[in-house]
Every structure is written in C-alpha cells, then in structure tokens.
N, C-alpha and C positions, 0 to 999 in steps of 0.2 A: 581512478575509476572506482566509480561505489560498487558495492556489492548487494544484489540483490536477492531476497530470501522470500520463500513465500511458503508459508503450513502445511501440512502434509494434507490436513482437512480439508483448507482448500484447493488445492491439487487436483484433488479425490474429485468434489463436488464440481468441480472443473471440466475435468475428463468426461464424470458420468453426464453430466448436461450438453456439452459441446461437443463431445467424439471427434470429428477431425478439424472443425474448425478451434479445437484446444492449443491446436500449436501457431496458429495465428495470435490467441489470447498470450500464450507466452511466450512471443516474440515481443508483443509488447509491451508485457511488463519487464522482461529483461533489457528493452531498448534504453532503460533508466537507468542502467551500467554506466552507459556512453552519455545520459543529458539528465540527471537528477534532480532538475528545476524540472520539469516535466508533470503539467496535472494541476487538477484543480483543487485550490487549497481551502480546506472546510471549516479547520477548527486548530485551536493550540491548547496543548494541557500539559502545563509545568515543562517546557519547552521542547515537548513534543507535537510535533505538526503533523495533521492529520489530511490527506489527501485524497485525491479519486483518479481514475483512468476510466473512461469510458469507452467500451464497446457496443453497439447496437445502442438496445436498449436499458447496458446492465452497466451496474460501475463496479469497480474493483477498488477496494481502500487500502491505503498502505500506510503507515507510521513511518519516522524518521526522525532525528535528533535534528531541529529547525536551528537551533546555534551552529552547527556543522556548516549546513546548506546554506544558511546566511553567508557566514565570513570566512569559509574557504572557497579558492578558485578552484576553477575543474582540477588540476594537476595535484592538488590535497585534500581530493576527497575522495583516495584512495580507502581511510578508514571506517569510511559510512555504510550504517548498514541501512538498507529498507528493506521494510517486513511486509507482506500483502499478508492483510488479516483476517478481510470480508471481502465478502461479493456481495448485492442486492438486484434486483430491477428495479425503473424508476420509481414503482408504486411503496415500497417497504424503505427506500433509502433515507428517510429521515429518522424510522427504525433505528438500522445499521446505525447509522451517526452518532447516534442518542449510548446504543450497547459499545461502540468503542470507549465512547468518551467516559462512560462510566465504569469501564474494566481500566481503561489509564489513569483514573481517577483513587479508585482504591487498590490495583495490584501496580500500576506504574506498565512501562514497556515488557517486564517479564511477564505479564498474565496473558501474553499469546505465546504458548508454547503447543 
C-alpha cells in the first residue's frame, strides 16, 4: 500500500475553499493508498511523474517516483510515497503545470515542503 502525503498549505487552502465537501476531496486523494495508478498523467521530470485528480471543476496534482509505479506490483508499493502539491481550476491548470515542473526542475522532489 502507498502512502499518501499532502502539504499542510494545501490542506489549509482545501478546508477554507470547500468546508464540508473537503472530506469528499480527501477521500479521494487518500483512495490512492489502495490504486496508485490512479489519474491522469501530465508530465515526467528526471523520473518523477507528475499527475492530477479531478474534482468538479479543480484538479489536484500530485508527484511520485514513476520508477516505483512502473515496476512494482500493488503488493511492493508499500514504499511509495505521493505528495499532493497543488490545486488549480480548469482556467490556471496549465499555470499549475508549468510551477511544478519548474520547482522539480531546480529543487527536485524536496522543494515541496
């Protein structure tokens, strides 16, 4: 089972936008505990794979080590992590895309803390 991690920023920006449908949103990003293939996949930087979740009208992006996801079966991807990094709506999501890829670009997976 992967382990699913998401920022405290987004969290935050989560809660204050969605109030009770927040626990709907993080039902489904923790549903990626149990199916890790799960989403649609946008981008790879230095073999991290860059993904989304959609809700409504918003996506959620998350990182992941794509060597991991590739060549482990469900039963050894006990040590995977995924990270939610961003949120957007449809109108800024090429934004979003554009800021991950250039934060894994020059700080790698550690510059979402």
């Amino acid at each position: 089972m992967a382990k699913v991690s998401i920022l405290e920023s987004l969290k935050n920006e989560i809660l204050n936008k969605f109030k009770g449908e927040s626990k709907i949103i993080f039902r489904l990003m923790y549903s990626l505990e149990e199916n890790p293939n799960k989403g649609k996949l946008l981008g790879n930087v230095g073999g991290i794979i860059i993904k989304e979740l959609r809700y409504k009208n918003f996506r959620f992006y998350f990182i992941t080590d794509g060597y991991k996801l590739k060549l482990f079966n469900q039963d050894s991807l006990s040590d995977l992590l995924i990270r939610f990094v961003r949120m957007s709506d449809k109108k800024d999501q090429q934004e979003a895309i554009n800021e991950i890829k250039k934060i894994l670009i020059k700080l790698g997976a550690d510059g979402f803390k």
